[in-house]
LUMKOL-509928 format. One record per residue (C-alpha): residue number from 1; x, y, z. Coordinates in Angstrom, 2 decimals. Last residue first. Layout:
# LUMKOL-509928
(NUM; (X; Y; Z));
...
This chain:
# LUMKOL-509928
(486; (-7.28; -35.77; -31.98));
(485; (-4.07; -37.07; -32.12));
(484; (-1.17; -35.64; -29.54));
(483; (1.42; -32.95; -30.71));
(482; (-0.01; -30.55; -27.78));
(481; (-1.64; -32.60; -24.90));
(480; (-5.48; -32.86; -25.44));
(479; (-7.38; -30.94; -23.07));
(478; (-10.71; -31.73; -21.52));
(477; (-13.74; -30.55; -21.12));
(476; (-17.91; -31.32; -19.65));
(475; (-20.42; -29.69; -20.98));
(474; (-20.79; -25.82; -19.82));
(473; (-21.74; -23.77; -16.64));
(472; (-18.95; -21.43; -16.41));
(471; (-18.00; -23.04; -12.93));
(470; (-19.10; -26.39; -13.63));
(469; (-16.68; -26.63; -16.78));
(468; (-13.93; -25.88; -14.70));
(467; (-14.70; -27.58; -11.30));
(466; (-15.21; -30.72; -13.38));
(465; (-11.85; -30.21; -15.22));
(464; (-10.14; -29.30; -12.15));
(463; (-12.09; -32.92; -10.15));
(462; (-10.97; -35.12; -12.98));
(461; (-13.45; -36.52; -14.93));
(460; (-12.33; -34.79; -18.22));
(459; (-9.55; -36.32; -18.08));
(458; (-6.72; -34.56; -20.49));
(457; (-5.55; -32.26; -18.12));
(456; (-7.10; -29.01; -16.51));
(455; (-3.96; -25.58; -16.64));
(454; (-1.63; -24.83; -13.64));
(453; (0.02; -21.87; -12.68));
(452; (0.61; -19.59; -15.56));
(451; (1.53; -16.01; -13.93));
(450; (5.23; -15.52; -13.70));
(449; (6.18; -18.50; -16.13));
(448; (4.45; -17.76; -19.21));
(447; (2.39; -20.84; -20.32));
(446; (1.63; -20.13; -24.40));
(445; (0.50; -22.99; -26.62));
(444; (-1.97; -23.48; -23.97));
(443; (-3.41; -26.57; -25.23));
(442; (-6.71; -26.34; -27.64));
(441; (-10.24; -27.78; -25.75));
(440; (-12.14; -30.90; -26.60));
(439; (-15.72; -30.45; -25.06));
(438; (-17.53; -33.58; -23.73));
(437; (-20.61; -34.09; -25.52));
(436; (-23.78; -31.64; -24.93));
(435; (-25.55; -31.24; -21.54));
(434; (-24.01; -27.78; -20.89));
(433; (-24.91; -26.83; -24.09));
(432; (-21.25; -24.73; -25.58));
(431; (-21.67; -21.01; -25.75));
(430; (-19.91; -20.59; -22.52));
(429; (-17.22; -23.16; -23.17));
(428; (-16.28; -21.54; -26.10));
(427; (-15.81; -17.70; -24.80));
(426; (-14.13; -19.20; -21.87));
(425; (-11.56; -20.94; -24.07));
(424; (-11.12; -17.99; -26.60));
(423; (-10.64; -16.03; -23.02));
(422; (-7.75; -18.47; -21.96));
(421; (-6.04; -18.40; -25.36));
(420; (-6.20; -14.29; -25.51));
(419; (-4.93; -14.22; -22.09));
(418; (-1.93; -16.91; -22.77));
(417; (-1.05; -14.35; -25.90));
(416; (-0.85; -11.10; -24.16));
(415; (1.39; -13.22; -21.43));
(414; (4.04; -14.17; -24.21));
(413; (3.73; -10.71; -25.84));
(412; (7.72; -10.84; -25.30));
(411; (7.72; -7.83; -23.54));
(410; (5.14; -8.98; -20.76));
(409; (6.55; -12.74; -20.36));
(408; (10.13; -11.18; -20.77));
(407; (9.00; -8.11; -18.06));
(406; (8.08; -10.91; -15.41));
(405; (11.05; -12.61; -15.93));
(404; (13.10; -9.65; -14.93));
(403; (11.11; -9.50; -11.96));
(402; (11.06; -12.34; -10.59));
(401; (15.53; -13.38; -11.05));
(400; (17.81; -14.19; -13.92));
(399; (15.50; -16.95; -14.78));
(398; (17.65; -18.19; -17.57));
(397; (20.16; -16.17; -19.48));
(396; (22.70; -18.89; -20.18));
(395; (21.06; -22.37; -18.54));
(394; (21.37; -24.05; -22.09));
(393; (25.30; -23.38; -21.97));
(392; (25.96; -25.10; -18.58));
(391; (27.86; -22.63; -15.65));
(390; (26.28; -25.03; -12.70));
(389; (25.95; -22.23; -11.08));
(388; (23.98; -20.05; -13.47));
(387; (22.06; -17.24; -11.49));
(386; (21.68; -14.89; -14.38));
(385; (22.54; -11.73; -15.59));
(384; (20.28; -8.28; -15.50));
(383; (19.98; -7.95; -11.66));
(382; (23.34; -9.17; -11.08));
(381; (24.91; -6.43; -13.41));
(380; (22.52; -3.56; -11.88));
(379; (23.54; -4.64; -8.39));
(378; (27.12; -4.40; -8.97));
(377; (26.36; -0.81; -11.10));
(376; (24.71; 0.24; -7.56));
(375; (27.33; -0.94; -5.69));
(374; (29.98; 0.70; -7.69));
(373; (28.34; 3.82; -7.08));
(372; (27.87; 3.54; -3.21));
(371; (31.85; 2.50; -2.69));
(370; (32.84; 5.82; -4.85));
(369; (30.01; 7.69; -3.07));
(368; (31.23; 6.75; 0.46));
(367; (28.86; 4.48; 2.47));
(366; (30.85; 2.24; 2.65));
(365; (33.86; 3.89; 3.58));
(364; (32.70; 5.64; 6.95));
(363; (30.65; 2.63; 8.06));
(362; (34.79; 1.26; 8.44));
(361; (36.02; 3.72; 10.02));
(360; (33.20; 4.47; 12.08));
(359; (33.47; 0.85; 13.71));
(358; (30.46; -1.01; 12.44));
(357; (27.36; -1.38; 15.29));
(356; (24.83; 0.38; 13.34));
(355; (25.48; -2.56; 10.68));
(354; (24.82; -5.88; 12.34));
(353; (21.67; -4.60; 13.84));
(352; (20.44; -3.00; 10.41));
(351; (21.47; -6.76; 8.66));
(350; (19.77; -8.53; 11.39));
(349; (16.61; -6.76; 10.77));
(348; (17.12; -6.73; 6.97));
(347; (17.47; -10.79; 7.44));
(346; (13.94; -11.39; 9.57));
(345; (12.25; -9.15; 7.14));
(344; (14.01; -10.99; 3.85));
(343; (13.83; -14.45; 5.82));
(342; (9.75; -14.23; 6.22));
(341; (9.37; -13.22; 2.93));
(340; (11.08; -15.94; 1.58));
(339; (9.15; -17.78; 3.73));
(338; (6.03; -16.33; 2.58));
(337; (7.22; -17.43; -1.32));
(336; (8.72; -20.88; -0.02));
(335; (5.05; -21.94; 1.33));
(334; (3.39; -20.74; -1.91));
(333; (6.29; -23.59; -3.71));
(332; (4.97; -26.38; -1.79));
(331; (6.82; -27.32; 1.53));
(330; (8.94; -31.07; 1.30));
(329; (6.48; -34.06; 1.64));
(328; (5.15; -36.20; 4.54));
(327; (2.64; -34.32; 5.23));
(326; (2.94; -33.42; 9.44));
(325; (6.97; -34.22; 9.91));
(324; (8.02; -33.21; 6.22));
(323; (5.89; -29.74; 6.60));
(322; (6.32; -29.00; 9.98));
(321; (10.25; -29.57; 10.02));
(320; (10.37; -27.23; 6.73));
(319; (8.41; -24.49; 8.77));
(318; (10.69; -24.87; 11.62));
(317; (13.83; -24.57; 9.27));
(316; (12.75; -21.16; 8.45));
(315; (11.47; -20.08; 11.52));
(314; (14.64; -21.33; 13.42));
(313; (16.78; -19.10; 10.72));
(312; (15.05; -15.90; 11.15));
(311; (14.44; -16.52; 15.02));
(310; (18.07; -16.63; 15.25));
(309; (19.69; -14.06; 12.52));
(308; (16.82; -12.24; 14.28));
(307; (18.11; -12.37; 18.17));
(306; (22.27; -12.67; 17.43));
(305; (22.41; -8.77; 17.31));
(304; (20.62; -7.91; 20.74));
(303; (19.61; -4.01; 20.62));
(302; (18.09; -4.64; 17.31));
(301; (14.25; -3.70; 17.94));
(300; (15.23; -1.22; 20.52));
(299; (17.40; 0.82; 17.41));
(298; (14.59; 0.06; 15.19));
(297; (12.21; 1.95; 17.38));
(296; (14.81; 4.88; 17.87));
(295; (16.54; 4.98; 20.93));
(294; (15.37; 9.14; 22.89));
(293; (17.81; 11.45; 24.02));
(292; (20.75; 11.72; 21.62));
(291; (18.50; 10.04; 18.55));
(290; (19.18; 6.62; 17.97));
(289; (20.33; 5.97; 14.28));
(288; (17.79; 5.53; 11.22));
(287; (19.24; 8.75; 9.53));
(286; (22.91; 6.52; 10.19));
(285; (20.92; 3.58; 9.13));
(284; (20.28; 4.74; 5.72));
(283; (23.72; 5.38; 4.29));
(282; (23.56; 1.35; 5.03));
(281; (20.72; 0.92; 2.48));
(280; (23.22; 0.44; -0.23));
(279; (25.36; -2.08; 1.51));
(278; (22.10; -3.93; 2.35));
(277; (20.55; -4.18; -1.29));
(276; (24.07; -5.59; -2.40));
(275; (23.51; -9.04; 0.16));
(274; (20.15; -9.10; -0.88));
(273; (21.08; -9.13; -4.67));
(272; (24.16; -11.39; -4.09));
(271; (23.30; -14.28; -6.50));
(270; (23.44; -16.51; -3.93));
(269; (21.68; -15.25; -1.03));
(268; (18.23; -16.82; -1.62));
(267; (20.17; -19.65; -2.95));
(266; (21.94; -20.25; 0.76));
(265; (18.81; -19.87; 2.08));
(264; (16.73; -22.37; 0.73));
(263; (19.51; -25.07; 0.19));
(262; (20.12; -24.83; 4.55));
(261; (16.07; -24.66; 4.84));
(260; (16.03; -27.76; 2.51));
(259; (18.76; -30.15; 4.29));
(258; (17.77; -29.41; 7.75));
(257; (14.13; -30.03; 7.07));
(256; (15.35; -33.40; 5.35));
(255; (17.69; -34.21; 8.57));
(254; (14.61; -33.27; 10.81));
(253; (11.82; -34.70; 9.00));
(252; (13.74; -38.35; 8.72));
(251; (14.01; -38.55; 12.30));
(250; (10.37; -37.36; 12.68));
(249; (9.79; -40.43; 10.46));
(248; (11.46; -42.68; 12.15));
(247; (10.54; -41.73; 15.82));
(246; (6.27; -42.01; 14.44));
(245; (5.19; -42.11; 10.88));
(244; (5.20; -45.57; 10.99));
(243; (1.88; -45.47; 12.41));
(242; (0.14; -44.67; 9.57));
(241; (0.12; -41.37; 7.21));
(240; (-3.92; -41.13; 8.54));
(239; (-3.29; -40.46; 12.23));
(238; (-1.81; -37.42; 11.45));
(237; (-4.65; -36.50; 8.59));
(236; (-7.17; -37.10; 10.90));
(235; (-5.15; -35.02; 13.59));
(234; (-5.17; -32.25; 11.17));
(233; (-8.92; -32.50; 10.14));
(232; (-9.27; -32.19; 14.10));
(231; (-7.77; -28.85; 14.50));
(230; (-4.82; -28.26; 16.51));
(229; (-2.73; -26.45; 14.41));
(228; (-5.48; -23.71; 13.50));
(227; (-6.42; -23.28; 16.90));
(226; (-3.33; -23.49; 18.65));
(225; (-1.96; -20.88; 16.49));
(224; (-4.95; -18.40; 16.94));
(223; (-4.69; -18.58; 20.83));
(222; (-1.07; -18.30; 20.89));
(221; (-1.87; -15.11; 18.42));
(220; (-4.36; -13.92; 20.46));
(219; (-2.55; -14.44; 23.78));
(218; (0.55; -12.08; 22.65));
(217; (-1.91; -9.25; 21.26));
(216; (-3.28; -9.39; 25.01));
(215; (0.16; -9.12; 26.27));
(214; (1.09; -6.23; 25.49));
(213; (-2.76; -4.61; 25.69));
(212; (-3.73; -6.21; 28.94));
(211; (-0.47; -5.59; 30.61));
(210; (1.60; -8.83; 32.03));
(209; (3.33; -9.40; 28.92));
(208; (5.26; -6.79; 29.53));
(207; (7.33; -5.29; 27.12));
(206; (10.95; -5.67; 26.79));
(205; (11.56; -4.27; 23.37));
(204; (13.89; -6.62; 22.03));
(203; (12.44; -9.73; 24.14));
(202; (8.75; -8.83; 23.31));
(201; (9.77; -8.00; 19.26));
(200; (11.15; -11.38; 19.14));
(199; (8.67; -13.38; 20.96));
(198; (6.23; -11.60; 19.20));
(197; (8.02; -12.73; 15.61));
(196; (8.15; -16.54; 16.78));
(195; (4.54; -16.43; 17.58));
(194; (3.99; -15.49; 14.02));
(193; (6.34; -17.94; 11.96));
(192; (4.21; -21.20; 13.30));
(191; (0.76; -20.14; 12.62));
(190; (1.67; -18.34; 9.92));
(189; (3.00; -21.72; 8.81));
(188; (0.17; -23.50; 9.41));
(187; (-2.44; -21.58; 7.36));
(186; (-4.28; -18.43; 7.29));
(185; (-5.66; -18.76; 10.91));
(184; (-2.34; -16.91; 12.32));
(183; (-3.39; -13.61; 10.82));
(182; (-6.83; -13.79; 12.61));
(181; (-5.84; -13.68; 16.46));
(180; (-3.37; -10.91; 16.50));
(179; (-5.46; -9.33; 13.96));
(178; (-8.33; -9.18; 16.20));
(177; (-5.60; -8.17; 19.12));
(176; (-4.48; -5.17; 17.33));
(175; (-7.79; -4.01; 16.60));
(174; (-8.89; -4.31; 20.02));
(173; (-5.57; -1.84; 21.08));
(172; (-6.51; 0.75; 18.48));
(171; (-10.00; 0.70; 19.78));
(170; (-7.94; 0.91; 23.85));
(169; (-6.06; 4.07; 22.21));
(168; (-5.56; 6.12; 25.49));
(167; (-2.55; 8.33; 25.00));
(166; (0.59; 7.95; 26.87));
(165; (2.50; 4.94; 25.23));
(164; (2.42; 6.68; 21.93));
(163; (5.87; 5.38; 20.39));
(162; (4.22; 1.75; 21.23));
(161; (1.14; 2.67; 19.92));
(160; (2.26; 3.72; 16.44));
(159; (5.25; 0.22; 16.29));
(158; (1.98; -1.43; 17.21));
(157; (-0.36; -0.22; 14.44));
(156; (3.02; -0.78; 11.67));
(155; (3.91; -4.06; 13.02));
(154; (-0.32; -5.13; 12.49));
(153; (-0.57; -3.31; 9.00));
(152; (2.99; -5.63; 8.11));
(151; (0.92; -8.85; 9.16));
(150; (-1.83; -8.01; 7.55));
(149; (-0.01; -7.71; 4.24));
(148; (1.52; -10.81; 4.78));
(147; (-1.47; -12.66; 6.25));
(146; (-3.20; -11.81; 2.64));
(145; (-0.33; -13.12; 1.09));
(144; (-0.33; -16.74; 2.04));
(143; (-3.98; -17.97; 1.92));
(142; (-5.67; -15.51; -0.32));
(141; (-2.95; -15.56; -2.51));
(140; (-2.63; -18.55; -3.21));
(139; (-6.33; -19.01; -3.60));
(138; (-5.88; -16.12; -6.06));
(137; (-3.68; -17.19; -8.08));
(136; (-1.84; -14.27; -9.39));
(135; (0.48; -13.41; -6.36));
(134; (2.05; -16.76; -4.52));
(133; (1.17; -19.59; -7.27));
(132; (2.42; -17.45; -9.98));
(131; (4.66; -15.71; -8.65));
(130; (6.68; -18.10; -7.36));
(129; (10.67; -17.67; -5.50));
(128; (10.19; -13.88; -4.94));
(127; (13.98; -13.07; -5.56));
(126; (13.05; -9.80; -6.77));
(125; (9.95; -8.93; -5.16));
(124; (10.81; -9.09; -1.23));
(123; (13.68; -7.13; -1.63));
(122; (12.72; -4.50; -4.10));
(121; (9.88; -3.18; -2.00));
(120; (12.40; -3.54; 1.52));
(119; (13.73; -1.00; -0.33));
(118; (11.14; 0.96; -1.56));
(117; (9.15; 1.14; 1.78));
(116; (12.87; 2.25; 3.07));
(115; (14.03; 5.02; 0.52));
(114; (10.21; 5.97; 1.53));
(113; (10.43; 6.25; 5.13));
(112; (13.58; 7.82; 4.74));
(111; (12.59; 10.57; 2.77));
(110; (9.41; 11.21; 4.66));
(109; (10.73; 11.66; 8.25));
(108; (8.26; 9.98; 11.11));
(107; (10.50; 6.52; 11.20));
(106; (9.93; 2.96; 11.92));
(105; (6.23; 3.22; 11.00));
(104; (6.79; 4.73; 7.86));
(103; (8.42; 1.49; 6.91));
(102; (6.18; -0.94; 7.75));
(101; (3.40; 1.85; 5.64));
(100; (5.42; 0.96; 2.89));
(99; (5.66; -2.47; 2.74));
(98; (1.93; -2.43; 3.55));
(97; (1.54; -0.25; -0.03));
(96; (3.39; -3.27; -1.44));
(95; (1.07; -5.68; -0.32));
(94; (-1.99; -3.89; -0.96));
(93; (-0.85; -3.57; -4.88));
(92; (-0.22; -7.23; -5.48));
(91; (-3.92; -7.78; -3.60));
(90; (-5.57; -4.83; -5.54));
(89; (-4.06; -6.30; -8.84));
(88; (-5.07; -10.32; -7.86));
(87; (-8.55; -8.75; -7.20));
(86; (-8.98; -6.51; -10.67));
(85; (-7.50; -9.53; -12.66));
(84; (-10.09; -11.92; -11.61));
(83; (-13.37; -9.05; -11.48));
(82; (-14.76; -10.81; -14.79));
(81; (-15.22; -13.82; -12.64));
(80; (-18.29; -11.79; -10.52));
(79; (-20.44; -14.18; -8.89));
(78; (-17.99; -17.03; -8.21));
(77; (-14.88; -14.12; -7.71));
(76; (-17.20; -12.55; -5.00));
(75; (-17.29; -16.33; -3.53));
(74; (-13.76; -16.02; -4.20));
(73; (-13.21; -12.99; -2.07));
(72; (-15.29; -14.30; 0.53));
(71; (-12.49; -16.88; 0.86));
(70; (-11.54; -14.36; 3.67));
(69; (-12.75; -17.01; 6.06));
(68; (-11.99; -19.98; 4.51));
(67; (-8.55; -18.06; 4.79));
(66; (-9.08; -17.30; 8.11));
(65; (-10.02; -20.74; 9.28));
(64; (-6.81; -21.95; 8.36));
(63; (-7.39; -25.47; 10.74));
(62; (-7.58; -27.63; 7.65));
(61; (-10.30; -30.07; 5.50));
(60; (-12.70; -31.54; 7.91));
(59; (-13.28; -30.06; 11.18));
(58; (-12.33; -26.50; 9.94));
(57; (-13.49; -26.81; 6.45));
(56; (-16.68; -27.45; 6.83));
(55; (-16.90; -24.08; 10.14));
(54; (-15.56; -21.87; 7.29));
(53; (-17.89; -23.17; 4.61));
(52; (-20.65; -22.96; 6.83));
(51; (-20.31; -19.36; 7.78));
(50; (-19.56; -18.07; 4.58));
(49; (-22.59; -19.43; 3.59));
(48; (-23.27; -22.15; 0.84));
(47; (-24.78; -22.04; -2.91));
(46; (-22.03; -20.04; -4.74));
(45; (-19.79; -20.57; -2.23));
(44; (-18.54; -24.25; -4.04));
(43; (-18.71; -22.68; -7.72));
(42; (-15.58; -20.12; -6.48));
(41; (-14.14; -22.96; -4.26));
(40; (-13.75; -25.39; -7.07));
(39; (-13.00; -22.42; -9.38));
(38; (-10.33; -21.07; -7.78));
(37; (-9.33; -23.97; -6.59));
(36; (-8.06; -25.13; -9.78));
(35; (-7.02; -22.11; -11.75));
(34; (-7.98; -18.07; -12.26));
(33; (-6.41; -16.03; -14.93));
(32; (-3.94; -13.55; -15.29));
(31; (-3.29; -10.81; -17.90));
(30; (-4.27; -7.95; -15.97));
(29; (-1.89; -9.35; -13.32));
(28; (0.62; -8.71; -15.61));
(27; (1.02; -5.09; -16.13));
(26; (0.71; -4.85; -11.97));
(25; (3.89; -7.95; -11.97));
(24; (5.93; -5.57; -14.92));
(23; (5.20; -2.33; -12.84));
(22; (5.92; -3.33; -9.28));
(21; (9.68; -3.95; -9.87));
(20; (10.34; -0.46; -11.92));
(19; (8.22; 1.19; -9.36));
(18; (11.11; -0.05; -6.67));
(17; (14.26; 1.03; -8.71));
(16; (12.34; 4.27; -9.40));
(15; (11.50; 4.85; -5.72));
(14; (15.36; 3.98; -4.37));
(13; (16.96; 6.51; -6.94));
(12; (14.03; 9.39; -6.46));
(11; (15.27; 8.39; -2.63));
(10; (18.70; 8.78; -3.27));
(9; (18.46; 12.32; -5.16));
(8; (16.46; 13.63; -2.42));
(7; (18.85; 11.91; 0.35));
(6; (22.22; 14.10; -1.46));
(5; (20.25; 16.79; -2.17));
(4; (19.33; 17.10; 1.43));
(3; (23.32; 16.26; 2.50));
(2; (24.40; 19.38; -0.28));
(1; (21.87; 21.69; 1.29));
């Protein structure tokens, strides 16, 4: 009785920490609104097919034929903009529901699937590097959490069908295999991260490739990568940074990709949050442990500890490689939020393999109460302070980490304010005569950092100013620069 109390009182612990994440990003996606491509693309499907914007943007724009592809949401956006906040809520609120379903997946007991959904909850929400261009826009997310949350439903169908070997599931199989082949058609970098993460679970588990349902899922997603890195708007592009782009510029990729993974991850485990959130999930990998007849999944999936750490950290730097080597340019701030995501998974992995191979002794007094308590006021103290390592006086108190920023733009009123701004705006620009003079709007006096992206500038010919004022059908806009003359 005293051990059930003991995980009941844990996992009320582990499911308020988690709600207490969610609930300041849900608050504030009903105070978000839509930028940039969201309109261009959201006017764009107005008038064209799904069909022909996916198969345009193929040969000429990217290979992420996916997220043209699921760009049905903004064409449903481009009839329905009052429906903005509802999509970027359902999207933050799929994700974390896939969390959970991961983690019900690894184990059939309750409790510890969800001490585990809200772990790996808090993980991937705390440190998630930009909110605002990875949750409430909804291009962004579109393109880089959509293949997130299909990417946890697709561990969670196999890790079902590979603890039911002996029951005939062949619709269960197909669907596998479709989302084999559609999450790497996002973007680049799923196409890159994904094949890394079969090759991981196919050397852990030691499946064979050979059988149609193994290593069908395994030819989708080599068939879905090729595709979307070898379309021809990226070989345009190649051949378009010059030919100086060849030895010395993969040279220069490789030291600058080394360079910004290395800075990546070391400040994803600076402040210690991650580092804390494993201690107190190790009570959980003795309920985790392999039974005394039959390995657990996530026993198999860890048999070989040096596997994630080094898919984790190839990944990582991989993506960085692809990005300097193909653009020229260091990977955009949505790119850091799915590799964050991408390290967190790859890291808990390692961390679980690490862990259920500690000497008794040692497992023994970390997860003791005393050891457990402190932990949890350690992670309470680096949750509330901030990540100041340069120790200056006007970084005191600054972006302590996601989610505490998200409550300051919702406490504050901050994010109340930017909504009423943005809808005064709307309001305007709809009553306005679409043929009239161009239309000065106000600055955003108000830009809170977990959901203001980006706002349209001071030209009104600029392609987010025309994309704005086309999309609500009004005269033309621009926005003066607060302080500047009218």
């Amino acid at each position: 009785m005293r051990v059930l109390a003991s995980l009941l009182s844990r996992q009320l612990l582990f499911i308020l920490a988690a709600a207490s994440c969610v609930l300041p990003l849900g608050v504030l996606a009903f105070y978000s609104h839509p930028a940039l491509d969201d309109f261009a693309i959201g006017h764009y499907l107005r008038s064209r097919t799904m069909g022909q914007y996916v198969l345009s943007t193929y040969i000429h724009n990217s290979g992420r034929y996916s997220s043209s592809l699921f760009s049905a949401v903004l064409k449903f956006f481009g009839t329905h903009p009052q429906a903005y906040q509802l999509l970027i809520f359902g999207g933050l609120l799929s994700f974390v529901l896939s969390l959970y379903a991961v983690a019900s997946s690894v184990t059939s007991r309750g409790q510890e699937a969800r001490i585990l959904g809200s772990l790996l909850t808090i993980a991937a929400l705390v440190n998630f590097p930009w909110p605002a261009e990875g949750i409430f826009w909804l291009t962004g997310l579109i393109a880089y959490l959509y293949p997130v949350i299909l990417t946890a439903l697709l561990a969670a169908l196999l890790s079902w069908l590979y603890a039911h070997p002996q029951r005939p599931h062949r619709v269960l199989w197909v669907i596998a295999l479709l989302l084999g082949f559609i999450i790497p058609g996002f973007s680049e970098i799923t196409a890159l991260l994904l094949p890394l993460v079969y090759l991981g679970v196919a050397v852990a588990l030691r499946i064979s490739v050979r059988r149609w349902s193994w290593g069908g899922v395994g030819a989708a997603i080599l068939l879905g990568s090729l595709l979307t890195l070898g379309s021809p708007a990226h070989f345009a592009r190649w051949q378009a940074l010059g030919p100086g782009h060849g030895v010395a510029g993969l040279v220069k990729g490789l030291l600058l990709a080394t360079g910004g993974a290395t800075y990546c991850v070391v400040n994803w485990l600076g402040n210690g949050m991650l580092l804390i959130l494993v201690l107190l999930g190790l009570p959980l990998t003795s309920k985790l442990a392999p039974g005394p007849t039959q390995p657990s999944l996530l026993h198999r999936l860890t048999r070989q500890p040096w596997l994630w750490p080094l898919l984790t950290l190839v990944g990582v730097w991989l993506a960085f490689l692809f990005c300097h080597v193909a653009s020229g340019i260091a990977p955009a701030l949505r790119v850091k939020n799915l590799l964050y995501l991408y390290f967190v998974a790859g890291g808990l992995l390692s961390a679980y393999s690490w862990a259920s191979r500690l000497n008794a002794r040692y497992m023994a007094l970390l997860v003791a109460r005393p050891v457990q308590a402190l932990l949890v006021g350690w992670f309470a103290v680096a949750f509330l302070s901030d990540h100041n390592v340069h120790l200056t006086h006007d970084d005191i108190g600054r972006e302590s980490n996601t989610v505490v920023q998200a409550y300051r733009d919702w406490l504050s009123g901050s994010a109340a304010r930017y909504d009423q701004q943005q809808r005064t705006r709307v309001a305007l620009l709809r009553t306005a005569s679409p043929g009239s003079a161009p239309l000065r709007l106000d600055p955003l006096l108000e830009q809170p950092r977990t959901i203001f992206y980006y706002d349209i500038s001071a030209d009104e010919r600029l392609w987010g100013n025309v994309a704005y004022s086309q999309f609500y059908g009004g005269p033309a806009v621009y926005v003066l620069k607060a302080g500047e003359p009218r």
